[in-house]
C-alpha positions in Angstrom: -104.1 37.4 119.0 -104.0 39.2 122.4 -101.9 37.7 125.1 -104.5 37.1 128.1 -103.0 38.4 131.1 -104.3 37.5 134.9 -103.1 40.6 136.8 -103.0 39.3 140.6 -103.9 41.2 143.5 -105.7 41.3 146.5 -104.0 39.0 149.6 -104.2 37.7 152.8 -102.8 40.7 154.7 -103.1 44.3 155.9 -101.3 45.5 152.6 -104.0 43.8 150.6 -105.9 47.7 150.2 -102.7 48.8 148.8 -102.8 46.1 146.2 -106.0 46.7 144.9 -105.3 50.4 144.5 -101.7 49.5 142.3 -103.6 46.9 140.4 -106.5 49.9 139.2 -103.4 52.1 138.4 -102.1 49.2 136.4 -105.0 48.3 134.7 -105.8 51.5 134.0 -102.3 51.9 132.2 -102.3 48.2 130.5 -102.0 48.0 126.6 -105.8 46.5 125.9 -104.8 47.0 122.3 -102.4 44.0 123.0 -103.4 42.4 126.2 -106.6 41.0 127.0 -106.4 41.7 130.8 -108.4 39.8 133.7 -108.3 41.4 137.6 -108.3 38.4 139.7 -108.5 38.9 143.1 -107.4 36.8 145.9 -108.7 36.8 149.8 -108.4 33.6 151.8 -111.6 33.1 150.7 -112.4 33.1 147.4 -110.1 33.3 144.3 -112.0 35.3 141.4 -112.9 37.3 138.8 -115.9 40.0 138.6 -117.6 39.8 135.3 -119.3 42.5 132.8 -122.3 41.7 134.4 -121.1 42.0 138.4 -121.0 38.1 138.6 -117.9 36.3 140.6 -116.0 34.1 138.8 -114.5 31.4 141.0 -110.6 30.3 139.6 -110.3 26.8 138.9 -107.1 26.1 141.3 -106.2 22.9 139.6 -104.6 24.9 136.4 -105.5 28.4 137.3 -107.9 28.9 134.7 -111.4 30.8 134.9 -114.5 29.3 133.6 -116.5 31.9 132.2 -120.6 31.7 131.2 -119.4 31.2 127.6 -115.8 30.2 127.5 -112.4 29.3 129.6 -109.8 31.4 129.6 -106.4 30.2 129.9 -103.7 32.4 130.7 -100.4 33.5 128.9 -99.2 34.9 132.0 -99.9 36.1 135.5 -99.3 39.9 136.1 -98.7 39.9 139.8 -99.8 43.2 141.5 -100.4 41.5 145.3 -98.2 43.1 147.9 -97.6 41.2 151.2 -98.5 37.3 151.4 -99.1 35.6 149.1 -97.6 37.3 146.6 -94.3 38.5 147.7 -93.4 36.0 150.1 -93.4 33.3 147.2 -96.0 31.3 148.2 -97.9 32.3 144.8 -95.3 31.9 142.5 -94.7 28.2 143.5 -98.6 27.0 143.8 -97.9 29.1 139.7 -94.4 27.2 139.1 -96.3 23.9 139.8 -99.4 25.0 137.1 -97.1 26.0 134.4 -98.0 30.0 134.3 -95.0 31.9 134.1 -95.3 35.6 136.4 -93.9 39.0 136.0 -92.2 39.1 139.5 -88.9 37.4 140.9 -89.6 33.4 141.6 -90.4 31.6 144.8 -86.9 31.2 146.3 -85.8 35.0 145.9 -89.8 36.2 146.8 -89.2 34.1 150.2 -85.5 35.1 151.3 -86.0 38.6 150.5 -89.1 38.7 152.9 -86.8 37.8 155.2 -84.8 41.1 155.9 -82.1 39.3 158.3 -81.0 36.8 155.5 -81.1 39.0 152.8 -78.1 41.1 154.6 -76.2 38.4 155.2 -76.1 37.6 151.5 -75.4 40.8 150.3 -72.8 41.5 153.2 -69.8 41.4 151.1 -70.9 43.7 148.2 -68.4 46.2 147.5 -69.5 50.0 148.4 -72.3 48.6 150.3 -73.1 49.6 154.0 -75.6 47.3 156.5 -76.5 48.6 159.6 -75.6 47.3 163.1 -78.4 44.8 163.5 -79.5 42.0 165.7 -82.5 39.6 165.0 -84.3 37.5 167.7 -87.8 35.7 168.4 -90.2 34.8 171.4 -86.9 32.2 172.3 -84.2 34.2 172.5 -85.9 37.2 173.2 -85.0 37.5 176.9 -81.1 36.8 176.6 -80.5 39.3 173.0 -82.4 42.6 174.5 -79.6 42.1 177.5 -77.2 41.9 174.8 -78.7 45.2 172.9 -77.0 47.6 175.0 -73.5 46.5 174.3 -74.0 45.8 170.3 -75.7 48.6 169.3 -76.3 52.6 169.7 -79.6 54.1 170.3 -81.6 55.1 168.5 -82.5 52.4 167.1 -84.9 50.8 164.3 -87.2 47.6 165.4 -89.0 46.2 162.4 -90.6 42.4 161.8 -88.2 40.4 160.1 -90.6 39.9 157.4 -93.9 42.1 156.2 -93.9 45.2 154.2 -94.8 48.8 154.0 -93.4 49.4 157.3 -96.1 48.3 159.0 -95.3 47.4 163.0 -92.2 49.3 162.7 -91.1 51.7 165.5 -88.1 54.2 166.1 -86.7 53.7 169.7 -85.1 56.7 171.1 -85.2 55.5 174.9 -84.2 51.9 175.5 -87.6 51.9 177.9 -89.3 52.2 175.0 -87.9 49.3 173.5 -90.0 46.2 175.1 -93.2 47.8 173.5 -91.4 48.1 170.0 -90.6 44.6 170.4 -94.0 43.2 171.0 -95.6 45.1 168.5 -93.3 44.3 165.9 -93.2 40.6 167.0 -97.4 40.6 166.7 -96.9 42.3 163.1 -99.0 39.8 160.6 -96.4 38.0 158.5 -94.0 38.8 160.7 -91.7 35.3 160.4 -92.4 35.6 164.6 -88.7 37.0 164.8 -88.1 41.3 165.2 -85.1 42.9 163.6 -83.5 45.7 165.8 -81.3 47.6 163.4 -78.3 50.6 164.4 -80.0 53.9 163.4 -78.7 55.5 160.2 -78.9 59.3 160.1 -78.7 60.7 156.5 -81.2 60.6 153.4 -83.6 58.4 152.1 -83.9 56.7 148.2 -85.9 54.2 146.6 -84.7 53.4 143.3 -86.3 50.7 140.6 -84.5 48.1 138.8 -85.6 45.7 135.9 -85.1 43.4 133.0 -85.2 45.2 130.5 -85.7 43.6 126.7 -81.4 44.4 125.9 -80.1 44.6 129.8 -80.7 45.3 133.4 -82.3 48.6 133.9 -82.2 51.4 137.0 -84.5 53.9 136.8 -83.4 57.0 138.5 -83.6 57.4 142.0 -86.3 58.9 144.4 -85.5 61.2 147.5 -88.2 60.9 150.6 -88.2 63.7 153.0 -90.9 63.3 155.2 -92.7 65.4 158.1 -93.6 61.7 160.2 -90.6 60.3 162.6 -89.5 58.2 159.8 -91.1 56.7 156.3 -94.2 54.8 158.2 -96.9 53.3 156.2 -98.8 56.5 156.8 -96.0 58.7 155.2 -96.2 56.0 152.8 -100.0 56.2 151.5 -101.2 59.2 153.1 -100.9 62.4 150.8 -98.8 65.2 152.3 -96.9 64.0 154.8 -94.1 63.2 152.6 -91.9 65.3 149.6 -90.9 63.2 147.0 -88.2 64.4 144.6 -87.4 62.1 141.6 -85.1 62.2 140.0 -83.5 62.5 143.4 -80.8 65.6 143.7 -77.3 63.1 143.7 -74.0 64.1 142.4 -72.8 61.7 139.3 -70.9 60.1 141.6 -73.6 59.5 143.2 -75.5 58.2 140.7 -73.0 55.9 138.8 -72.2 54.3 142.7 -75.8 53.6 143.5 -76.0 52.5 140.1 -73.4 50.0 140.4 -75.0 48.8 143.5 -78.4 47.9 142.8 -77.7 46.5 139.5 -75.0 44.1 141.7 -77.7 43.6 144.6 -80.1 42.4 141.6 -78.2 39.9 140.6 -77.0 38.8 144.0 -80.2 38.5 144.5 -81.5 36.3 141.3 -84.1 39.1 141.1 -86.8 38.8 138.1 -88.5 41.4 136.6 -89.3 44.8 138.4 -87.7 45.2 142.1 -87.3 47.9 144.3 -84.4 49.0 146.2 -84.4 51.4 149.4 -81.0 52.9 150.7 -79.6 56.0 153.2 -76.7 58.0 152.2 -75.3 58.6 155.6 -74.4 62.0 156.7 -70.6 63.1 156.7 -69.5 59.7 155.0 -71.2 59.7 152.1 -72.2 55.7 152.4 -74.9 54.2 150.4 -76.8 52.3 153.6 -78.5 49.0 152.2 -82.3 49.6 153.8 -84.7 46.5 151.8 -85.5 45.5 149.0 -89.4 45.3 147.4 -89.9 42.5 145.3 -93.6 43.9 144.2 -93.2 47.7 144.5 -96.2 49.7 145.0 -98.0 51.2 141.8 -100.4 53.6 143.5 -100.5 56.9 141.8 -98.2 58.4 144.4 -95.8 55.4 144.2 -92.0 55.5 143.1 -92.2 53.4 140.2 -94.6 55.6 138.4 -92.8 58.7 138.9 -89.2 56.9 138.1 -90.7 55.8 134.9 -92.1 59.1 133.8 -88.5 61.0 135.1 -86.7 58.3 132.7 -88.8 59.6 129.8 -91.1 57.0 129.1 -94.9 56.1 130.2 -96.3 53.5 132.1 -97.9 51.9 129.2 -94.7 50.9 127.2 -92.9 50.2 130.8 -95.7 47.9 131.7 -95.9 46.3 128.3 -92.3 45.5 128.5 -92.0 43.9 131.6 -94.5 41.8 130.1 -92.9 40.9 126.8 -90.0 40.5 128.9 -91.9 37.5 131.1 -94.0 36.0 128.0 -90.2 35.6 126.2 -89.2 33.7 129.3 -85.9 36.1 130.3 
């Protein structure tokens, strides 16, 4: 019998467009031979399910099951494909911990911290090899007193960012410290923000993305990305727009290299008490040859032009067996 599958997208965010688009790349690359897959999309309106026939199917939210004209469906497990809240901040994953679906992504606790970019460096702040930025954090409070401070803890340039959100969105690169009140205000009026900014030391040097996952034997990194992009930095226009951004996988890194980073984001993984498929983004600074800690994706993108896709296809296998085994890998509970 077919495993029924709920594959999760949609959201209550600006990134909700980008989680359609993975979950029809997804879909499109799903095992129906073994899976029996349902698209449910979530908007803070309305949980459901489009039927053969165009119909919306509303989700019970008492088990998370969908009534359908001739049958309920009860799901084997929830594919989730929803970048930004609420699937990667958690919130999800515990409303599914408390219906008894197990998920394909890391669980609530890990989902939450890592949206939070300020404490996920502190935990991973003593991890040999590994290099964090000169950073500082505030909010609306404190915001007066710390941008006095600035100036003294770190060098310009400088990155501000909302301490939580994704896909870079309300990010800004400060070159001029006049510049930096604006940077603030628009990062601190990001949606899903946490209402706090994190101002970071600029890192000069090159950019990777690399996957990591739960395999069926052992932890698994897929080999690494290199973004070179035309834009300022790797904005969420670099990110989704076509052409403004090179992508070389598997990335050009000396074995070195590659056995260091390696080591890193299998150790930043576990740190972590990461589940499933993650995403880890790092600089190699210029002259030093230091792996620079950027963030970590707990949904990566699965667009067409994503990283996953073409790390998958680099490591010599397709999305269909990759997909299928992060499933097998959730229904055995690992």
């Amino acid at each position: 019998m077919k495993a029924k599958i709920a594959l999760i997208t949609g959201g209550f965010t600006g990134e909700a467009e980008v989680s359609l688009k993975s979950a029809a790349f997804v879909t499109e690359k799903l095992d129906t031979t073994r899976f029996e897959v349902y698209k449910i999309i979530l908007t803070p309106q309305s949980w459901y399910y489009v039927d053969d026939a165009g119909i919306k199917r509303e989700i019970d939210r008492k088990d998370f099951s969908l009534p359908l004209k001739d049958q309920l469906i009860r799901f084997d497990l929830a594919f989730i494909m929803l970048h930004g809240s609420p699937g990667e901040d958690g919130r999800l994953q515990g409303y599914l911990d408390m219906v008894g679906l197990g998920y394909t992504s890391c669980d609530t606790l890990t989902s939450a911290l890592t949206m939070n970019k300020a404490y996920t460096k502190t935990l991973l702040g003593d991890i040999e090899n590994l290099y964090l930025a000169k950073s500082v954090c505030l909010s609306a409070d404190d915001r007066a007193e710390k941008e006095q401070q600035l100036k003294h803890l770190l060098k310009l340039p400088y990155f501000v960012k909302p301490n939580g959100g994704g896909s870079s969105i309300g990010m800004t690169k400060v070159k001029k410290i006049e510049a930096l009140a604006d940077a603030i205000d628009r990062a601190l009026h990001t949606e899903n923000a946490n209402k706090q900014v994190l101002i970071e030391e600029f890192v000069r040097g090159r950019e990777f993305s690399i996957g990591v996952y739960m395999g069926k034997q052992s932890l698994q990194v897929l080999p690494a990305t290199e973004v070179v992009t035309t834009r300022e930095f790797f904005d969420f226009e670099a990110k989704y727009i076509p052409g403004l951004t090179d992508e070389i996988t598997p990335a050009d890194l000396t074995i070195a290299q590659r056995d260091r980073v390696k080591g890193l984001v299998k150790e930043i993984y576990k740190r972590l008490n990461c589940k499933g498929l993650v995403r880890i983004d790092f600089f190699l600074e210029e002259n030093t040859d230091h792996f620079y800690f950027i963030e970590i994706n707990t949904i990566p993108g699965q667009t067409e032009q994503s990283f996953i896709p073409q790390q998958v296809r680099a490591a010599g296998m397709n999305e269909t067996d990759f997909y299928s085994e992060l499933i097998d890998v959730a229904l055995a509970g690992k």
